[in-house]
N, C-alpha and C positions, 0 to 999 in steps of 0.2 A: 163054420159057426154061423149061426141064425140071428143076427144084429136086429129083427125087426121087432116088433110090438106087438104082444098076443089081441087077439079080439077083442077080450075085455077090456084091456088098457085103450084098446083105439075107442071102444064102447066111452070109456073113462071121456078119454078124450074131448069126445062128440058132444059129452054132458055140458060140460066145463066152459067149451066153445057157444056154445047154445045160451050159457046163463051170462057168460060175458058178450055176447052179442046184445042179448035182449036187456042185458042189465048195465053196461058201461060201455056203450056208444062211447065217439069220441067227443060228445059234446058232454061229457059229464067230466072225462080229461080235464077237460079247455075250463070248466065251473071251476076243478078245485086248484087251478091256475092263477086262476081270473078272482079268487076270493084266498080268506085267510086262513082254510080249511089245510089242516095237514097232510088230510088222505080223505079217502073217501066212504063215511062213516055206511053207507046202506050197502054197498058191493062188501064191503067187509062183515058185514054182517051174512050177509046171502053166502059168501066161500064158507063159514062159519056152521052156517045153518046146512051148508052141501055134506058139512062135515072132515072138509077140505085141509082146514088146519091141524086136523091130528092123523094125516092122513099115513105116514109111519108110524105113531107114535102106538105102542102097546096095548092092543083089547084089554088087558088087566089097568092100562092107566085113563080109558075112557079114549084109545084114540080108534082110527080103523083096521090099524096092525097090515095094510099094505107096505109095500117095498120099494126102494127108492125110482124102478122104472115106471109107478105109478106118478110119483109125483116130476119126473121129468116133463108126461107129458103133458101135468097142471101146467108146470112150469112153460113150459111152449104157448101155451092159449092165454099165460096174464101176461107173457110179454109178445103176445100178438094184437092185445087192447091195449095195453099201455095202462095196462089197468094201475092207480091212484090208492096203491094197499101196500100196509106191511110184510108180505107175504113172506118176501127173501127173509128181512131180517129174522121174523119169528118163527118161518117152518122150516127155513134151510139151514138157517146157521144154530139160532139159537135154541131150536127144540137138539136138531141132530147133537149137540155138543153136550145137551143134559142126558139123552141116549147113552151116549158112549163114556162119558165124563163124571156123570153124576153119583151121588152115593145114592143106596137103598129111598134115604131120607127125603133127598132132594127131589128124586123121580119121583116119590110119592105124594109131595106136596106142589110139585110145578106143573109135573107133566099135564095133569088132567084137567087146571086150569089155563095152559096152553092149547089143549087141546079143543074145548070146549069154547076156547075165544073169550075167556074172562079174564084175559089180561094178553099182555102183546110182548113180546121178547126182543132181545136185539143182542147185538158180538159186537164186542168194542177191544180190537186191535189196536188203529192208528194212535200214533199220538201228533204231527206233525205233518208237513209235506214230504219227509224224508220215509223213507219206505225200512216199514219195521221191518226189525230181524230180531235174536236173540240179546245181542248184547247192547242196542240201543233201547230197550224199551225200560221207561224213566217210574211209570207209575208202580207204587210199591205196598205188597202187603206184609201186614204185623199188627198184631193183638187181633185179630179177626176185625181188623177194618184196612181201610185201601185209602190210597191220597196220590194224587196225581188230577194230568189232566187226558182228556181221551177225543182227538178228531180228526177229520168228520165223523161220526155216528148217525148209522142212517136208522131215521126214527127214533133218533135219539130225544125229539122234545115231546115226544107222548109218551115210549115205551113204558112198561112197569116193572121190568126186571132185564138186569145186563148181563151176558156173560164177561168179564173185563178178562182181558192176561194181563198179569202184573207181575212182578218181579218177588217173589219172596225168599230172602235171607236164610229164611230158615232153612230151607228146602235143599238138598242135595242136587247133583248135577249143575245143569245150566242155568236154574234159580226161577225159570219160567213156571207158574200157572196160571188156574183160569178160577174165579172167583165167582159169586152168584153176588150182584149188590142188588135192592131192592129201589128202586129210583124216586119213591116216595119219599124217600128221608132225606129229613132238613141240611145234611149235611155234602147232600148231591146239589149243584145249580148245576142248570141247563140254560145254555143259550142257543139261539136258531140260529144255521149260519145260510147266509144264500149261497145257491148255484146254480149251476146253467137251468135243473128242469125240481124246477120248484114244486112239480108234481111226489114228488117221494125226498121229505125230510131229509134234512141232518142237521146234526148237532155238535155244540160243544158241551162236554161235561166233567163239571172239577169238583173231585171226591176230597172232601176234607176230612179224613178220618171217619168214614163213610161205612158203618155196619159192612162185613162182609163173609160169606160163606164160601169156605175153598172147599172146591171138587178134587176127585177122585184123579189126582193126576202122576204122571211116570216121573221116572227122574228127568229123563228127558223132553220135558214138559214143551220146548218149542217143534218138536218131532207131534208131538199132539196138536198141538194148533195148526201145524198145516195139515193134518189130516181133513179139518174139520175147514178148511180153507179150501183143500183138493174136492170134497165133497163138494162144497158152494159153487166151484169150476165150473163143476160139471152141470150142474143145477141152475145154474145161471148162465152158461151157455145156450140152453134151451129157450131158455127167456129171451135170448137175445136171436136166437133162430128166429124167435115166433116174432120179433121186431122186425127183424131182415125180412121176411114172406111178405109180412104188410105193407113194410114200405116196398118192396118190387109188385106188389099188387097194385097199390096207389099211384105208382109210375107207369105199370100197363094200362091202370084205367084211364089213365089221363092222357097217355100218349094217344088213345084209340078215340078218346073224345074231343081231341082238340085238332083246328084243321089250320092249315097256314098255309097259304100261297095256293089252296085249292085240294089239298092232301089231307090228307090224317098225319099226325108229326110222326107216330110211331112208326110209318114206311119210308120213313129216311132213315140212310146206312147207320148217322151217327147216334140215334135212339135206339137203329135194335141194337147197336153193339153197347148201348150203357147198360141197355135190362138184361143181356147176353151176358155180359162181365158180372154183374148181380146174381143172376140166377148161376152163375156156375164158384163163384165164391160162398154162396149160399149152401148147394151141393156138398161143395167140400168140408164147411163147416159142420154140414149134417152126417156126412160120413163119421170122422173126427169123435162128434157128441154122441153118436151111437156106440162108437166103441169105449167112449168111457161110462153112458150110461151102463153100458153090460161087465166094466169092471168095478164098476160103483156096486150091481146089484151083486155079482159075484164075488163081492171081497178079493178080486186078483192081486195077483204081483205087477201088473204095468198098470197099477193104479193112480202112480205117481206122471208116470209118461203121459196118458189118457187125460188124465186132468190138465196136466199144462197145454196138451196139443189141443182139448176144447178149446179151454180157454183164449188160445191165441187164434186160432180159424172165426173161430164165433167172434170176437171182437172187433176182427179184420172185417167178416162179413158186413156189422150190424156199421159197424161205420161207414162204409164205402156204399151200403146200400138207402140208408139213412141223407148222406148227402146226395148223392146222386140223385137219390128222388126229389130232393129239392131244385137239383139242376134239371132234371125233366120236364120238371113243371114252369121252368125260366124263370123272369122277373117275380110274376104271381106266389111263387115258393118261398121268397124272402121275406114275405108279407104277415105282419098279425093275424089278420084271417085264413091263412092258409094252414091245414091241420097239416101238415109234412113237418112243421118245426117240432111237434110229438115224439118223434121218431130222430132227432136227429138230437133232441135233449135226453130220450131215455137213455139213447147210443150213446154218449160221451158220458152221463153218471156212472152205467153198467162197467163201460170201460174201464176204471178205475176202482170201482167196489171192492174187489180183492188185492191192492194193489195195480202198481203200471203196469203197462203189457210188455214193458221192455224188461220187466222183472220177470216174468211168465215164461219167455222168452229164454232167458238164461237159465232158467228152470228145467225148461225142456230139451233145451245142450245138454244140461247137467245131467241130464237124467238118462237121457240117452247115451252119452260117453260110457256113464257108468256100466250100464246095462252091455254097451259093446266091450269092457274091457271085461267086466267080471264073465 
């Protein structure tokens, strides 16, 4: 089986890479750090204008109508800038959920303003630090509104439409769906909550009888949301590939530029073996996210498997190489001015975005037992 990327997609690539270089240096990171800016209004425009945001979404809905291995390898190049945009929440989670989720009605009214960048999306699981499941999740729909509270939500204090899961009574099965709320309305507050990499939002948001539109969902409606979680795995593994690369970039360049005791530091044993253990956790990670981006494109059956094993390789990597390049760089690394702390705050949000890794983890026993006993 051929795990690589056709020409075009690397084509894809090279574009992507090209407009985040010359468009979001890391000194534009460090501006919407350093000020009160939620994201970074002109890079999100320019993904927008690439046409980047509808880059699955349906020629009949105004998007590109490419396939999920397209936008892996977007996903690789925003999280090799550390790029300061909505992207995850609106193109991974919360477009793909209107995709598969949505009625006729919904897709025909959201899609092609998602698509077109006239409004920004966002998936609103959490409700706490306790890690959802089916039968913890508190906020609830009835009469076509929702009440509850939902956090962290990333992007939660700009977005303009949420997909929420909520609990509805009505509903057969497990009682999980996923709801369309509109975030303009009086009966949504949002509040910003901080965290480690203030470069990418989040939020708290409590829906007081809050208009709401339920989607097209199974009986088994938490069986649906981790689908669209398994998706985000995968997609967000790549993000965190394209982190891991920059920070072992960052620590080769600096190991070869800096001299101590008469040397270059990177020709000591104990530098190559940090970029050595980087680049080969890196590796592995990339093996890992290639097989589930090809289960993501092929709709497989180890799609379940694929997605947690991204998810846990790519997290392992972007962390251990995220610090590390802080320790390369020594004392200097801990510092304000040193752009390494980019990378070591994308690394711990990413980590947690779909839940903890020690949940991913159990996922991928689980998943695996399964598959060897059936």
């Amino acid at each position: 089986m051929n795990f690589d990327f056709s020409e075009d997609q690397k084509l894809l690539k090279e574009q992507v890479a090209r407009y985040l270089s010359d468009n979001c240096p890391i000194e534009v990171v460090r501006g919407v750090l350093e000020s009160d800016d939620y994201y970074s209004s002109p890079v999100w425009k320019g993904l927008v204008d690439l046409g980047l945001t509808g880059t699955t979404i349906p020629e009949e809905y105004g998007g590109l109508g490419l396939g999920p291995l397209e936008l892996c390898v977007i996903a690789e190049e925003i999280g090799r800038a550390s790029a300061p945009v909505p992207f995850s929440s609106s193109v991974y989670l919360a477009t793909e959920a209107l995709k598969l989720f949505g009625t006729d009605l919904q897709k025909e009214n959201w899609l092609p303003k998602l698509a077109s960048g006239e409004i920004i999306g966002t998936f609103a699981l959490p409700e706490s630090a306790i890690e959802p499941n089916a039968n913890n999740i508190q906020c609830s729909f009835s009469s076509n509104a929702i009440s509850g509270v939902k956090m962290p939500i990333p992007d939660g204090s700009y977005a303009d439409i949420c997909i929420t899961v909520v609990k509805n009574k009505a509903k057969g099965g497990d009682g999980v769906s996923m709801a369309i709320v509109p975030l303009d309305n009086s009966n949504v507050t949002k509040k910003s909550l901080s965290t480690l990499d203030q470069t990418r939002n989040h939020a708290e948001l409590t829906f007081n009888k809050a208009e709401a539109d339920l989607m097209n969902n199974s009986d088994d409606g938490w069986s649906d949301v981790q689908q669209i979680l398994d998706i985000g795995a995968v997609l967000i593994a790549f993000e965190q590939i394209g982190g891991a690369e920059a920070s072992l970039s960052m620590a080769k360049e600096y190991a070869l530029d800096r001299f101590a005791f008469g040397r270059q530091i990177g020709s000591y044993q104990a530098i190559k073996h940090k970029l050595a253990d980087m680049y080969i956790k890196i590796e592995l990670a990339k093996s890992n996210s290639y097989f589930g981006a090809m289960m993501l494109n092929d709709n497989g059956s180890d799609l379940k498997i694929a997605a947690a094993a991204s998810r846990v390789a790519a997290t392992d990597a972007f962390n251990y190489a995220a610090q590390e390049n802080i320790q390369t760089h020594g004392g200097i690394g801990f510092t304000w001015e040193a752009n390494t702390q980019f990378y070591y705050r994308r690394s711990q949000v990413l980590g947690l975005a779909l839940g903890s890794i020690a949940s991913w983890k159990d996922k991928l026993v689980t998943q695996l037992e399964e598959k060897n006993i059936n």
